[in-house]
C-alpha positions as CSV (number, residue, x, y, z in Angstrom):
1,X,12.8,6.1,15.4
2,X,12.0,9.5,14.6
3,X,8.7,10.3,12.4
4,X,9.4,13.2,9.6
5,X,6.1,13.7,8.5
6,X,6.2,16.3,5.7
7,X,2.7,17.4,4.8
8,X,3.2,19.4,1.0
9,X,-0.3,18.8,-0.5
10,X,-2.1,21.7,1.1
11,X,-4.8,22.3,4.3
12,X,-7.6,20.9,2.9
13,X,-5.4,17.7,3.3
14,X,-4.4,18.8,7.1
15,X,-6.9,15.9,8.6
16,X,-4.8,13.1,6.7
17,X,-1.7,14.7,7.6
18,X,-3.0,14.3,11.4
19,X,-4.2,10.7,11.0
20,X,-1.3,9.9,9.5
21,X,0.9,11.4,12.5
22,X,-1.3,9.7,14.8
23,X,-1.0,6.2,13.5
24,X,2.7,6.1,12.1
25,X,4.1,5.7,15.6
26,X,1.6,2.7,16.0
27,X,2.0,1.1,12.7
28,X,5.9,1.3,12.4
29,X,7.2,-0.7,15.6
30,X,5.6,-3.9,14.4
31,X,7.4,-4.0,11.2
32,X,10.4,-4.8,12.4
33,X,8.8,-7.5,14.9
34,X,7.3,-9.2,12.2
35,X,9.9,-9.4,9.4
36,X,13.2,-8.9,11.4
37,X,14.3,-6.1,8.3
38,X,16.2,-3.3,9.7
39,X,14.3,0.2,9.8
40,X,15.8,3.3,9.2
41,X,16.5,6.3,12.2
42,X,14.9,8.8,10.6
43,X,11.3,7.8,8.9
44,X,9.9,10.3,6.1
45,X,6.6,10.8,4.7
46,X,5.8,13.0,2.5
47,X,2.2,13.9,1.6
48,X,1.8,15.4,-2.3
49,X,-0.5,16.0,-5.0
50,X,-0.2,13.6,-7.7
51,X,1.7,16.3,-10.4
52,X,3.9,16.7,-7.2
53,X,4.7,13.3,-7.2
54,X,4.8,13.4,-11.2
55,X,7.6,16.1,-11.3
56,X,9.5,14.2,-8.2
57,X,9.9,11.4,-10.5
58,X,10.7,12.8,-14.1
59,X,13.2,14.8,-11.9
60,X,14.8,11.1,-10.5
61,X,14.6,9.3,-13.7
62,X,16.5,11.7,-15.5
63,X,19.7,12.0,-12.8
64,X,19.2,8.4,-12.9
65,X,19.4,7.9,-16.4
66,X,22.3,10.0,-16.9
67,X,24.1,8.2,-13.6
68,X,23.4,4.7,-15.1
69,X,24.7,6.1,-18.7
70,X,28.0,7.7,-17.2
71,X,28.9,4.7,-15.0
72,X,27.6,1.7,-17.8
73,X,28.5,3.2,-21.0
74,X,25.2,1.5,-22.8
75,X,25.0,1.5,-27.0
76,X,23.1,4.3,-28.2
77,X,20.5,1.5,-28.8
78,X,20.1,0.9,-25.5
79,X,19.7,4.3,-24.3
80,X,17.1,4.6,-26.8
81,X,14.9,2.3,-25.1
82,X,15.5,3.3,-22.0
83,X,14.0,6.6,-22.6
84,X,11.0,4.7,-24.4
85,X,10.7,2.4,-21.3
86,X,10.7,5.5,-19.1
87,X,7.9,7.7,-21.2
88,X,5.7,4.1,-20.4
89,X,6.2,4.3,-17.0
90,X,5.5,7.8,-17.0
91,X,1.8,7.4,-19.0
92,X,1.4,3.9,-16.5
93,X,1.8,7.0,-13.1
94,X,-1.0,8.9,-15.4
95,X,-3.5,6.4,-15.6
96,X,-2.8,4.0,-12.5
97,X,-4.6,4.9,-8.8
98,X,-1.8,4.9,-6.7
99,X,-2.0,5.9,-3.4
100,X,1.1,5.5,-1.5
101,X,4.5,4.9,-2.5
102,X,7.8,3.9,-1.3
103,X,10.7,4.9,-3.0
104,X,14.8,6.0,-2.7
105,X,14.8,9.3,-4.6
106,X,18.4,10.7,-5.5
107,X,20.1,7.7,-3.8
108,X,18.6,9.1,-0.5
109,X,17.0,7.2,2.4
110,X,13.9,5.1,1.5
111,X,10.7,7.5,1.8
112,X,7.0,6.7,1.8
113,X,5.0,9.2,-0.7
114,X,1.4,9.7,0.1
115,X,-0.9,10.9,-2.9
116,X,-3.4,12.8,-0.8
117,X,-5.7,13.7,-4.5
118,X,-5.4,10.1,-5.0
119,X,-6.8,9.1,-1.8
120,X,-9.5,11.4,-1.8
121,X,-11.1,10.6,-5.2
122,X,-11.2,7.0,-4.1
123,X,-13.2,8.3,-1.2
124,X,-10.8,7.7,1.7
125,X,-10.3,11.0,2.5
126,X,-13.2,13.6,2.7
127,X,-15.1,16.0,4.4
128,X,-16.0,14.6,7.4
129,X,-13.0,12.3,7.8
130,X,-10.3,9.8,6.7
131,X,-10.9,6.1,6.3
132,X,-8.6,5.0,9.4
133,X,-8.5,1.6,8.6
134,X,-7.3,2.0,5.0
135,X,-4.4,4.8,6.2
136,X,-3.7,1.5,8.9
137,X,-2.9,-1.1,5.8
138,X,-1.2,1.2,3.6
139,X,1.4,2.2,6.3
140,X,1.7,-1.4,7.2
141,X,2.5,-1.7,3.5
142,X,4.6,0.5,2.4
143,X,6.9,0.8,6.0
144,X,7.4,-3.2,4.9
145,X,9.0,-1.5,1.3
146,X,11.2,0.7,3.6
147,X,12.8,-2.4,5.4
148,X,13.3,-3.6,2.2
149,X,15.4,-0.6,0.6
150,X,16.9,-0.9,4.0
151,X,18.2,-3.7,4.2
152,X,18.9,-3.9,0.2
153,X,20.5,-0.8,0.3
154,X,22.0,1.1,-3.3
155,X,22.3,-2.3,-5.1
156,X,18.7,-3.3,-4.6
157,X,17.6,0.5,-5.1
158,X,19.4,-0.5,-8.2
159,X,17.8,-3.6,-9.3
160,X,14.7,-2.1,-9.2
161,X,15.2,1.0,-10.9
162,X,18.2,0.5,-13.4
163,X,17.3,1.6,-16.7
164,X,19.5,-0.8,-18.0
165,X,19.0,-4.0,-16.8
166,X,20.9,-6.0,-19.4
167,X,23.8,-4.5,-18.3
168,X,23.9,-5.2,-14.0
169,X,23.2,-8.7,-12.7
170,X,19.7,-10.6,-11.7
171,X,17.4,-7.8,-12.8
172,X,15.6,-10.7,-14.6
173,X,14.9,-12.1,-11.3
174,X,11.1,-11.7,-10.3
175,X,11.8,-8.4,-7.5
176,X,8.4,-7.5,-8.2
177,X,6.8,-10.7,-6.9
178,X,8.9,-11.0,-4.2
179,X,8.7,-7.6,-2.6
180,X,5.1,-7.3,-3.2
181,X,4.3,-10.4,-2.1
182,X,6.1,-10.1,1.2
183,X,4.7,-7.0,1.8
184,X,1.4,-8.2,1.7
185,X,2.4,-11.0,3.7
186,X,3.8,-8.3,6.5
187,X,0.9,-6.4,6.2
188,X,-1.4,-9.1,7.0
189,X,1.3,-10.8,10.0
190,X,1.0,-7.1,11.5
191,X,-2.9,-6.5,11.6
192,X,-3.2,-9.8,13.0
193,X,-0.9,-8.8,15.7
194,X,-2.8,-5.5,16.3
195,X,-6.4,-6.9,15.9
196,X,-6.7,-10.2,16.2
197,X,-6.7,-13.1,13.5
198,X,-6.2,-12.0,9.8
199,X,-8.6,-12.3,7.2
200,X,-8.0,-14.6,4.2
201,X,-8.8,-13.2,0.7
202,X,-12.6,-13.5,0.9
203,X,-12.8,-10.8,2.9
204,X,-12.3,-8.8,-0.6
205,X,-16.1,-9.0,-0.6
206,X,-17.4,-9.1,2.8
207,X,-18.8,-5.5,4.7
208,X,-15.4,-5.6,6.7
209,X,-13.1,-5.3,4.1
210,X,-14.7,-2.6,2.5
211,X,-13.3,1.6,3.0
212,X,-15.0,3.3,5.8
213,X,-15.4,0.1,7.6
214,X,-15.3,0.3,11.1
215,X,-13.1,-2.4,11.3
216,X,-9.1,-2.8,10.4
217,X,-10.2,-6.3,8.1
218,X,-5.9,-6.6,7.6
219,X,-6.6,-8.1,4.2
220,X,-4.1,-9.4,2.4
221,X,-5.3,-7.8,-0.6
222,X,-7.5,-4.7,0.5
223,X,-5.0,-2.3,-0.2
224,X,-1.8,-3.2,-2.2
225,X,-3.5,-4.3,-5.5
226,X,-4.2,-2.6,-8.5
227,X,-7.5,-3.2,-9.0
228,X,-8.0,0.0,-6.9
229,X,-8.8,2.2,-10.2
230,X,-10.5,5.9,-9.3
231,X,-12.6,5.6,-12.7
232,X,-15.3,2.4,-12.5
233,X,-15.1,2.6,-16.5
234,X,-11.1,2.2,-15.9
235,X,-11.5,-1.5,-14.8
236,X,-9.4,-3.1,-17.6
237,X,-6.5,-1.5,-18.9
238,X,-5.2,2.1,-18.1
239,X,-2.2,3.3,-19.9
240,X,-1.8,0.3,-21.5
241,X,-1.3,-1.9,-18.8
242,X,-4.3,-4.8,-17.9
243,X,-4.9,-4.1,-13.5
244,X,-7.1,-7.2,-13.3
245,X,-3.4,-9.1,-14.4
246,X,-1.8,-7.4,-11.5
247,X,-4.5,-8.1,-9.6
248,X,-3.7,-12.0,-9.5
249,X,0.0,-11.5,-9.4
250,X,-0.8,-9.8,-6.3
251,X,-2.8,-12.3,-4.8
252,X,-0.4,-15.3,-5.7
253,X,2.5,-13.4,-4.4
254,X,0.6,-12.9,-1.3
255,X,0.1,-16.5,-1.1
256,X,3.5,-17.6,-1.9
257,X,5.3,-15.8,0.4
258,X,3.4,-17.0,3.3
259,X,4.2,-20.5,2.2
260,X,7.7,-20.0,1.4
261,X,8.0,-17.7,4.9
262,X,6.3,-20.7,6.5
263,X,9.0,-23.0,5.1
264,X,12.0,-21.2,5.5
265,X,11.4,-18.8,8.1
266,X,12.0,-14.9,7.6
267,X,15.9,-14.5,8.3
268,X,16.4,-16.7,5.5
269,X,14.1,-15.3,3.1
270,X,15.8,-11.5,4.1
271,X,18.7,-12.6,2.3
272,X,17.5,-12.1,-1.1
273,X,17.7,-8.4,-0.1
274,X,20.9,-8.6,-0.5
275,X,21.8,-11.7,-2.3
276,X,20.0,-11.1,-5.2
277,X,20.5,-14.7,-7.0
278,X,18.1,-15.7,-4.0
279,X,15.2,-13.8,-5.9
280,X,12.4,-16.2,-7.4
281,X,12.8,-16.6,-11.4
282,X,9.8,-16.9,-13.3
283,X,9.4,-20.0,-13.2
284,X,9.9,-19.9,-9.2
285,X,6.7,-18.0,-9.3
286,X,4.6,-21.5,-9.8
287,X,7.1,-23.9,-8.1
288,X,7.6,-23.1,-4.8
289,X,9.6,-26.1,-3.2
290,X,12.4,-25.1,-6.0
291,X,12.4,-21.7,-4.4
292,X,12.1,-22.8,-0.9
293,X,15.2,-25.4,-2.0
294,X,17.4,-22.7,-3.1
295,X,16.8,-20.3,0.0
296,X,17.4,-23.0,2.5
297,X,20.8,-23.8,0.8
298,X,19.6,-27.1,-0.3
299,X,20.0,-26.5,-4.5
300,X,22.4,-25.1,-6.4
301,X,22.1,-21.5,-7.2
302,X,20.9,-20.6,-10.8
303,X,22.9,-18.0,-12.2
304,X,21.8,-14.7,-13.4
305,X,20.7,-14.4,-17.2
306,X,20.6,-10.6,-19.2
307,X,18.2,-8.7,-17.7
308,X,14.7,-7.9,-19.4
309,X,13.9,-4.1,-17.6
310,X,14.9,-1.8,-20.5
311,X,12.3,-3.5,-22.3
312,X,9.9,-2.1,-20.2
313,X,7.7,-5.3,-19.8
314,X,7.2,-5.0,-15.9
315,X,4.5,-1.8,-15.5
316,X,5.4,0.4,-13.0
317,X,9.3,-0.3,-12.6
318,X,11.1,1.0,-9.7
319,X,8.3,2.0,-7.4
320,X,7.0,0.0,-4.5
321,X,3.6,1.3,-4.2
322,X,0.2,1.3,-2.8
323,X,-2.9,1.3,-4.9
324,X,-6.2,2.8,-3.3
325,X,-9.6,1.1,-3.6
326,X,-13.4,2.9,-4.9
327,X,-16.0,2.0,-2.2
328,X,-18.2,0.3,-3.6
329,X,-16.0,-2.0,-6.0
């Protein structure tokens, strides 16, 4: 696999971009050991400033929008809250701390976006140094979200980021949980592989889970969940969307997915990628032998209802993304 490391956020970032080179080609072989997901030749990640990142994604949501309009022909209704669900997302990038991010811009290959700013007000990146052990999970993270555009190819890319999910098949399916919640599972499967024994979710609040550790704690939770706000006094809501909510779903997707991983195994869980009526439904979410049923081909499959994303009830739609922690909290 070759590494494209593209470093656009400036030299006062040049030490991240140099940890990051350093621990990419560590990081990356195990993802495919551990979830069996295919990875692709060529591995980019980009380092930016958040109004960087910002303008990379008004620029893809508006090609998208007019893509999914040309090929769907959707009612002037429906195009109306699109562009409504779209200005929310765009206020949720404003006020959520997001750190990395994985994402298919313009139908290209999956990349991994790295919000150097981001990372520094939290405190992982400064003067002296870069937290290692932080730059360690969110690689293990988000190179989990590139197997997963992998493997999905343009119809996942699709599921995830359609505008109009009413009008294209199983976007009502929980993706969110799912791809989240193996990730965090990966994430955990690959630090134990590199340093021993994971921890289990307690180590949220013990010394060796906190940034600047010296370390790698491989929490299941240390570095994916939203909780990670820059601002102490932004601890509940930011841009109208409740992180200590995300916070749980985070956690019980974490813990789902090893169960249901447990059960079923991985190859048969990797089919949802691309057999996207093997995605948990809500309900799925709290019963996990129904789920586990369905994957091992022991239920009947349910069939796909309308689709709820143009609503914009699921914060932060299409992105597959990191969030970074305060020490301290």
């Amino acid at each position: 696999m070759h590494y494209d490391i593209r470093h656009e956020a400036g030299q006062e970032f040049a030490e991240l971009e140099r940890r990051i080179e350093e621990l990419t080609p560590e990081i990356a072989p195990h993802v495919p050991e551990v979830t069996a997901l295919p990875m692709p030749d060529r591995l980019i990640i980009r380092i930016v400033r958040v109004p960087q990142w910002m303008d990379l994604w008004e620029r893809y949501d508006e090609q998208l929008l007019a893509s999914e309009i040309a090929e769907l022909v959707p009612t002037a209704s429906e195009i109306e809250q699109a562009r409504a669900a779209k200005a929310h997302v765009r206020e949720y990038h404003r006020g959520a701390a997001i750190g990395a991010q994985t994402v298919s811009y313009y139908d290209e290959q999956p990349s991994v976006v790295v919000l150097a700013d981001n990372l520094r007000t939290a405190g992982h990146v400064k003067v002296n140094g870069v937290n290692t052990d932080y730059v360690r999970n969110m690689l293990a993270h988000e190179l989990t979200h590139v197997g997963q555009l992998t493997a999905g190819g343009t119809p996942y890319r699709l599921l995830v980021h359609t505008p109009f999910g009413s009008r294209r098949p199983f976007t009502e399916r929980d993706w969110f949980f799912a791809g989240e919640g193996y990730a965090v599972w990966a994430e955990r499967q690959i630090a134990s592989q590199i340093h021993g024994a994971a921890k289990s979710d307690k180590s949220l609040t013990s010394p060796s889970a906190r940034p600047g550790s010296s370390r790698w704690s491989g929490s299941n939770i240390q570095t994916e969940v939203l909780d990670h706000i820059v601002s102490a006094a932004a601890a509940g809501a930011v841009g109208g969307v409740d992180h200590r909510r995300t916070v749980r779903r985070y956690r019980a997707a974490g813990r789902a997915m090893e169960e249901v991983i447990g059960a079923c195994g991985v190859q048969a869980v990797n089919r949802m990628w691309t057999r996207h009526d093997l995605l948990p439904t809500d309900a799925e979410e709290h019963d996990y032998v129904a789920w586990q049923r369905r994957l091992m081909g022991l239920a009947p499959q349910i069939h796909h209802g309308p689709g709820d994303f143009a609503a914009g009830v699921i914060p932060g739609v299409g992105t597959r993304s990191v969030a970074v922690r305060t020490p301290g909290r």
